[in-house]
C-alpha positions as CSV (number, residue, x, y, z in Angstrom):
1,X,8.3,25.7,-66.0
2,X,8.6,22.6,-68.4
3,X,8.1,19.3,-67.7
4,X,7.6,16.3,-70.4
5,X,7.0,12.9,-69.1
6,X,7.4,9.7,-71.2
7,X,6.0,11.9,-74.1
8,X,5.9,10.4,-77.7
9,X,4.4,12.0,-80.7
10,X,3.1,10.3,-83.8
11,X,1.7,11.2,-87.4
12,X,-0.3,8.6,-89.6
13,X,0.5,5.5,-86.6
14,X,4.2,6.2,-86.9
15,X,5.7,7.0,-83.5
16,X,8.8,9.4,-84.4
17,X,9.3,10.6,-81.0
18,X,9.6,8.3,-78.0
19,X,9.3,8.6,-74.4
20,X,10.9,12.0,-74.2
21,X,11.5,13.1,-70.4
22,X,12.7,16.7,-69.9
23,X,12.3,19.1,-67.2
24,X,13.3,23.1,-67.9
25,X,13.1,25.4,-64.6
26,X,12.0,29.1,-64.9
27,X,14.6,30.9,-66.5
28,X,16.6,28.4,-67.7
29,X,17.3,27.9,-71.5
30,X,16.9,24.7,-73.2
31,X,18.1,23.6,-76.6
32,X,17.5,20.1,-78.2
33,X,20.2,19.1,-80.3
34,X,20.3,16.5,-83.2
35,X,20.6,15.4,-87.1
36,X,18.1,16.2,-89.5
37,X,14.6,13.8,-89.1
38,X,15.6,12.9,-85.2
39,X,12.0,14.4,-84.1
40,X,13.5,17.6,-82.2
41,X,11.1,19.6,-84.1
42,X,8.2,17.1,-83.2
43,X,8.6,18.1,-79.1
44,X,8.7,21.5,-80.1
45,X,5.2,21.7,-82.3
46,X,4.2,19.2,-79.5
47,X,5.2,21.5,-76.8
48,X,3.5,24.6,-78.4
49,X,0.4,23.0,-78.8
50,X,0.0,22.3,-82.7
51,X,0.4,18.3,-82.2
52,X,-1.3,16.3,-79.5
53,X,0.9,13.8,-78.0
54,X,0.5,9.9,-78.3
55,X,1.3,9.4,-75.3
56,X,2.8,10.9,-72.3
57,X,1.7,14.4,-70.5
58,X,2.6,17.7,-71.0
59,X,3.1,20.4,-68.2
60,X,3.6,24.2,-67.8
61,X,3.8,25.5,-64.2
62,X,2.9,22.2,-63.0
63,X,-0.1,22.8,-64.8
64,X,-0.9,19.4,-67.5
65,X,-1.5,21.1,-70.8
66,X,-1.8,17.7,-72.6
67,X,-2.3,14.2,-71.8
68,X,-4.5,11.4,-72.6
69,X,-7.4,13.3,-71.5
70,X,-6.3,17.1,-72.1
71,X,-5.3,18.9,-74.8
72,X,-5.6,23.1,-74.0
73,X,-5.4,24.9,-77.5
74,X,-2.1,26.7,-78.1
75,X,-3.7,30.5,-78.0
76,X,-4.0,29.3,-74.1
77,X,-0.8,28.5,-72.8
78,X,1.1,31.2,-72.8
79,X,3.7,30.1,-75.3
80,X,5.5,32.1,-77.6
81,X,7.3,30.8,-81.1
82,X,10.1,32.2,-83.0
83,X,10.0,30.8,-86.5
84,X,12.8,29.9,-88.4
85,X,11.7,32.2,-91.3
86,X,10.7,34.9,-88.8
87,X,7.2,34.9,-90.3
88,X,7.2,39.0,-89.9
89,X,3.7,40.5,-91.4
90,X,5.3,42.2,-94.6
91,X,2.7,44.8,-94.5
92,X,2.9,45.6,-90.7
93,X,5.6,48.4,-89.4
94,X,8.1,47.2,-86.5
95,X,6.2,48.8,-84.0
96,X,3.2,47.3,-85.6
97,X,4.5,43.6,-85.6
98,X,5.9,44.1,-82.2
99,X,2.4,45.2,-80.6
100,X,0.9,42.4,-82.6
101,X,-0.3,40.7,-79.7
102,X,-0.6,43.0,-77.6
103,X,-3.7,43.8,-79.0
104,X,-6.0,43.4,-75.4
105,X,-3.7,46.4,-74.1
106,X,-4.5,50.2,-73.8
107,X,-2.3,52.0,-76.4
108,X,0.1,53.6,-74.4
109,X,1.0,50.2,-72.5
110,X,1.8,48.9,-76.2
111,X,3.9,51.8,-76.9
112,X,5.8,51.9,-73.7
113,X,6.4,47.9,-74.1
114,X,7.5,48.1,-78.2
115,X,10.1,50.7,-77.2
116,X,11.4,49.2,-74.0
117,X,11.7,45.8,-76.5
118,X,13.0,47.7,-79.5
119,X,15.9,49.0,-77.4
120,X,16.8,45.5,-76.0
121,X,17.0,43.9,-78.9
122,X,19.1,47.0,-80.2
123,X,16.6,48.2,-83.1
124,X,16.1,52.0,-81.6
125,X,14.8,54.2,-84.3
126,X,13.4,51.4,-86.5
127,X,9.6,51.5,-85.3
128,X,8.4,52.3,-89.0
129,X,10.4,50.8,-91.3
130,X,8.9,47.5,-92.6
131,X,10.5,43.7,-92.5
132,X,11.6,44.0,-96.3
133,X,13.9,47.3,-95.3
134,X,15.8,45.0,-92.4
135,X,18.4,42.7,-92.7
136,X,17.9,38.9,-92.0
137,X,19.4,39.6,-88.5
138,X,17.4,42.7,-87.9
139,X,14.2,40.9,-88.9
140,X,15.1,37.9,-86.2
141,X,15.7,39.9,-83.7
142,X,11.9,42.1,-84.3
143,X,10.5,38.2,-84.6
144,X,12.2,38.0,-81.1
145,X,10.7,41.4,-79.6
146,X,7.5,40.5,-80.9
147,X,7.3,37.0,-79.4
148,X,8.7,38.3,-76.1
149,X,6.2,41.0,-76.1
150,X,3.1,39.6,-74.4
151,X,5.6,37.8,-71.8
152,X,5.3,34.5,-72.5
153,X,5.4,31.7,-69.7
154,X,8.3,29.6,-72.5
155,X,9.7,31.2,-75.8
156,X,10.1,28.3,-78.3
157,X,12.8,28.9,-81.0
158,X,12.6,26.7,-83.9
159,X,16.2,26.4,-85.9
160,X,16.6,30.5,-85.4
161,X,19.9,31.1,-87.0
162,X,19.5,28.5,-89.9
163,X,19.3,31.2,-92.7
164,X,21.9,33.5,-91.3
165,X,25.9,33.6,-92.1
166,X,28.2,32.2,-89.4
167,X,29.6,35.3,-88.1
168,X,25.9,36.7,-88.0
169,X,24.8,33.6,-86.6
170,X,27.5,33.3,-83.4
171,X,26.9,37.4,-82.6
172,X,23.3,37.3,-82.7
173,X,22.9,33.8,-80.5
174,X,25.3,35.9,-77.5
175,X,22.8,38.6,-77.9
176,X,19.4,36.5,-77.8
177,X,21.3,34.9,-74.6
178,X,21.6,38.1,-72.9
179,X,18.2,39.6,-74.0
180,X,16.5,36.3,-72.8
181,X,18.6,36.5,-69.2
182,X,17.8,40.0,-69.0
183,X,13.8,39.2,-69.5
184,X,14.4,36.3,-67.1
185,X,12.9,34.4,-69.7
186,X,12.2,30.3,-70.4
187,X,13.0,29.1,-73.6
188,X,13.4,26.3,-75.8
189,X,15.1,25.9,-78.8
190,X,15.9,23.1,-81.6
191,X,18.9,23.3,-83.9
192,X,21.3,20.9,-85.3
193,X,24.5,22.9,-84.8
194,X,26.2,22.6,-81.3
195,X,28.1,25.4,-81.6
196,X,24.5,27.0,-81.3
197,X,23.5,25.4,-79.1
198,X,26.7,25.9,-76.4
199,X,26.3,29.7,-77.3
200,X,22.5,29.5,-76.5
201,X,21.8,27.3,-73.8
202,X,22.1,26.3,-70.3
203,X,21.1,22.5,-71.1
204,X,21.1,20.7,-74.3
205,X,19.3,17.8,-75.3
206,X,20.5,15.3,-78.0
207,X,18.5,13.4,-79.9
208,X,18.3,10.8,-82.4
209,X,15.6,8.5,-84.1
210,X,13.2,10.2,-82.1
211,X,14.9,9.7,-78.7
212,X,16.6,11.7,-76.4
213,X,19.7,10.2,-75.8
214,X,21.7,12.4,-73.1
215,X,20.0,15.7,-71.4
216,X,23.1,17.9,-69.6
217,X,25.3,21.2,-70.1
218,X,27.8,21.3,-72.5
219,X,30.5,20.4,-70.0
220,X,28.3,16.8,-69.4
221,X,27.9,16.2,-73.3
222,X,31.6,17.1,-74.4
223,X,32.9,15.3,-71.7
224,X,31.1,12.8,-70.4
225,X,29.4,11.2,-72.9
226,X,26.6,8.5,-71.9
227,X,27.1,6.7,-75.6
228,X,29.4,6.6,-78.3
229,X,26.7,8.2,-80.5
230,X,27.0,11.5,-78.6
231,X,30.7,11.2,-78.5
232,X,30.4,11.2,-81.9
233,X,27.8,13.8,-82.7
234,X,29.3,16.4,-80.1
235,X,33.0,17.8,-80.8
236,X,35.6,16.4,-82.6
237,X,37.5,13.1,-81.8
238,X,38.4,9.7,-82.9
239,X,37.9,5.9,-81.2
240,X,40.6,3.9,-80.2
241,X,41.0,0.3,-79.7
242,X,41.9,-0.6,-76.2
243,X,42.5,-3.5,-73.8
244,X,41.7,-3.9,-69.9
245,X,44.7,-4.9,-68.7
246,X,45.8,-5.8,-64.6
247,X,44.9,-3.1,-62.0
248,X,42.1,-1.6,-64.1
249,X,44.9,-0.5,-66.7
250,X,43.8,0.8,-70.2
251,X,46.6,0.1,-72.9
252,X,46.3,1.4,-76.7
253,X,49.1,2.4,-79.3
254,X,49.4,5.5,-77.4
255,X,50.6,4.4,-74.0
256,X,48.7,2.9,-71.2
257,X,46.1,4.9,-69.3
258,X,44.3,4.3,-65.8
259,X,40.8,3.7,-66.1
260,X,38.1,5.3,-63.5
261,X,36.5,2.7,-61.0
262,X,33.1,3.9,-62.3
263,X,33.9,1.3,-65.4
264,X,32.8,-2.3,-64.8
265,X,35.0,-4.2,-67.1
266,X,37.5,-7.0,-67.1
267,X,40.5,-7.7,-67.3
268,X,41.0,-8.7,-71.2
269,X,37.9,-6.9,-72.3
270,X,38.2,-4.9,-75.6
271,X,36.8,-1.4,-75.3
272,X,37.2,1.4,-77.2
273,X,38.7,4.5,-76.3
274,X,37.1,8.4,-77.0
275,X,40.5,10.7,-77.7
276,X,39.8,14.4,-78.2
277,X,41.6,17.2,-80.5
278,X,42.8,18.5,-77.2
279,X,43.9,15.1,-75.4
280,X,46.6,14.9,-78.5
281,X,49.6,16.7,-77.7
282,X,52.7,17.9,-79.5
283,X,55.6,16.0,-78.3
284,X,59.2,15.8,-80.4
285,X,60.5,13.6,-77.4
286,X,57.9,11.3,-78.1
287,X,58.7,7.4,-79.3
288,X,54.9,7.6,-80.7
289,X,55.1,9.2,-84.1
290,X,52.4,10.4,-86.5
291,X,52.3,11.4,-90.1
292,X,50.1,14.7,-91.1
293,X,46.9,13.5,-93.4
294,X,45.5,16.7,-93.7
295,X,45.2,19.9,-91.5
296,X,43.1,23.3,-91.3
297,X,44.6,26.3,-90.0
298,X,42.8,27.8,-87.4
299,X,45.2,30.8,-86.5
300,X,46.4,30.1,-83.4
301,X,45.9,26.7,-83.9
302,X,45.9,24.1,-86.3
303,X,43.9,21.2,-86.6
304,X,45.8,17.8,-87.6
305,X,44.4,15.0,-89.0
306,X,47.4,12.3,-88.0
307,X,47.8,8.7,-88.9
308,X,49.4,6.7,-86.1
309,X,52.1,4.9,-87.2
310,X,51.4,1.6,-85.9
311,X,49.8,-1.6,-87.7
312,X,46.3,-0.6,-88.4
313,X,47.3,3.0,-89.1
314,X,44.7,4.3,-87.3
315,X,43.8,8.1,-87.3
316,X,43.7,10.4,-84.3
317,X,42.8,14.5,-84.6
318,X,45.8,16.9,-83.0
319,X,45.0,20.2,-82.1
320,X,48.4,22.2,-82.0
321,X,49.8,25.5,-81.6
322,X,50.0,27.0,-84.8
323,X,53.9,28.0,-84.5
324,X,54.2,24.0,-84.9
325,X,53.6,24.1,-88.5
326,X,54.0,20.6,-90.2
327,X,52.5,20.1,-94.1
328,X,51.1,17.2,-95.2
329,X,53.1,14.0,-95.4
330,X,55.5,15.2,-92.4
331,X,55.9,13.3,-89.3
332,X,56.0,14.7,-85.8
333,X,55.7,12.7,-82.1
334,X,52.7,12.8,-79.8
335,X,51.6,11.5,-76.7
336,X,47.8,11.5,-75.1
337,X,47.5,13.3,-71.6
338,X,44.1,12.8,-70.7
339,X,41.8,14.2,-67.8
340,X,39.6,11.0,-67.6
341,X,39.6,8.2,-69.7
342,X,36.2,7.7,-71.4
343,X,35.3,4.3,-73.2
344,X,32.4,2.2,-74.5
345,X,32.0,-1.6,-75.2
346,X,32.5,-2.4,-78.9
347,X,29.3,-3.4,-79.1
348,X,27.3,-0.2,-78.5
């Protein structure tokens, strides 16, 4: 459905998006993930046809939408956008913002279509009200109707969820998921929270300084991480120092760890080491003890911050079963049990 090669956008001769690739198949939803400024935004205004690219090309169905030598006007391509202040007409009905561009079809074809959306999106009943009578969440999800009403090729979302509550936020993104699944249709959306973004999507994009770093699921980001910068940006964890010792062995003040044959390093080589909430487990028996920094109770869990208690007093995160309750200041032991190692050179 999508396909960006080596795009880059740039305003006033400064390029802030670089040589994105990205390919979306028919259904499939996309997110692009990333800090404030990192250009995910950019692609999407790029993408919907209100910036022309730099460089690069621009598909839909195989079709080049904008290259050096093409640029087809937004109204064309069969692109829908979801705002991130819904952008509702105040004076319009539901029903009327709905049908809004619909406006090339016989009236009874609108009708059908508003109600058939209406119901999806779970706003039954609501056809005359107005978008100052509906709650933020109500007004997202008639932004959503009316965008999906004209069945759009892709359905761009831009930061959907940003003005909503968290609880609001995570319940609406499960039903936008379904609603778009149910519609079989293509989207795209940018946010800067990943827990959006593995509620929404099928493949995630992160980006920084206007470059896409890592496109995969949520499985492929969390982990296997291509750099420490998505390590970082997605989940929790802390880096450990760590040696290459004989027979591919990894040693750290945690214990010594086998390291996969997929890493090219030597024997002697100082690495550091990715360790997870969830690769940090309670152990009393344990010779490696850790004293509790801080910690946030998370009911059946609670999330530790621990500092080792070695030299450098590093810090690791510990997420434990809340019936081990330990206050700040106490000790407890730990040891790592870890699925696959993951590591970087210190000088990434």
């Amino acid at each position: 459905m999508l396909t960006l090669n080596d795009v880059s956008v740039a305003y006033k001769n400064e390029v802030v998006v670089h040589n994105v690739n990205i390919n979306l198949l028919v259904g499939q939803i996309g997110c692009l993930l990333g800090p404030s400024g990192c250009g995910k935004t950019s692609v999407l205004r790029a993408i919907a046809g209100f910036e022309k690219l730099s460089s690069g090309s621009l598909s839909l169905r195989n079709t080049v939408v904008n290259d050096a030598d093409t640029m087809v006007p937004p109204e064309v391509r069969k692109v829908a956008v979801v705002f991130q202040d819904y952008a509702l007409f105040p004076h319009l009905t539901v029903a009327e913002n709905v049908t809004f561009g619909l406006y090339q079809k016989q009236k009874s074809v609108k009708k059908q279509r508003m109600l058939e959306l209406l119901e999806l999106v779970g706003l039954s009943g609501y056809e005359n009200r107005r978008p100052h009578e509906l709650s933020g969440g109500q007004q997202q999800r008639v932004a959503l109707a009316r965008a999906l009403a004209p069945r759009p090729d892709l359905l761009l979302l831009d930061e959907p969820f940003s003005s909503l509550d968290a609880e609001l936020r995570d319940e609406l993104a499960k039903d936008i998921r379904c609603i778009l699944k149910h519609e079989n249709t293509t989207a795209l959306m940018v946010t800067h929270d990943q827990h959006e973004a593995f509620t929404m999507a099928d493949i995630i994009g992160v980006m920084s300084k206007g470059q896409l770093i890592q496109w995969s699921d949520a499985y492929g980001l969390y982990h296997k991480p291509v750099n420490k910068f998505v390590a970082s940006f997605i989940g929790d964890g802390a880096f450990l120092p760590a040696q290459i010792q004989a027979n591919n062995m990894l040693k750290c003040d945690l214990g010594e760890f086998e390291l996969s044959r997929e890493y090219s390093f030597e024997r002697g080589d100082t690495l550091e080491m990715l360790v997870r909430p969830d690769d940090v487990l309670y152990d009393n028996s344990s010779n490696s003890l850790a004293k509790v920094v801080s910690r946030s109770f998370r009911g059946s869990h609670i999330l530790y911050e621990l500092e080792l208690q070695v030299k450098n007093r590093l810090s690791v995160l510990c997420l434990a079963l809340s019936h081990h309750d330990h206050k700040v200041g106490e000790l407890f032991g730990i040891r790592l049990e870890l699925e696959h190692v993951i590591v970087f050179s210190v000088s990434r």
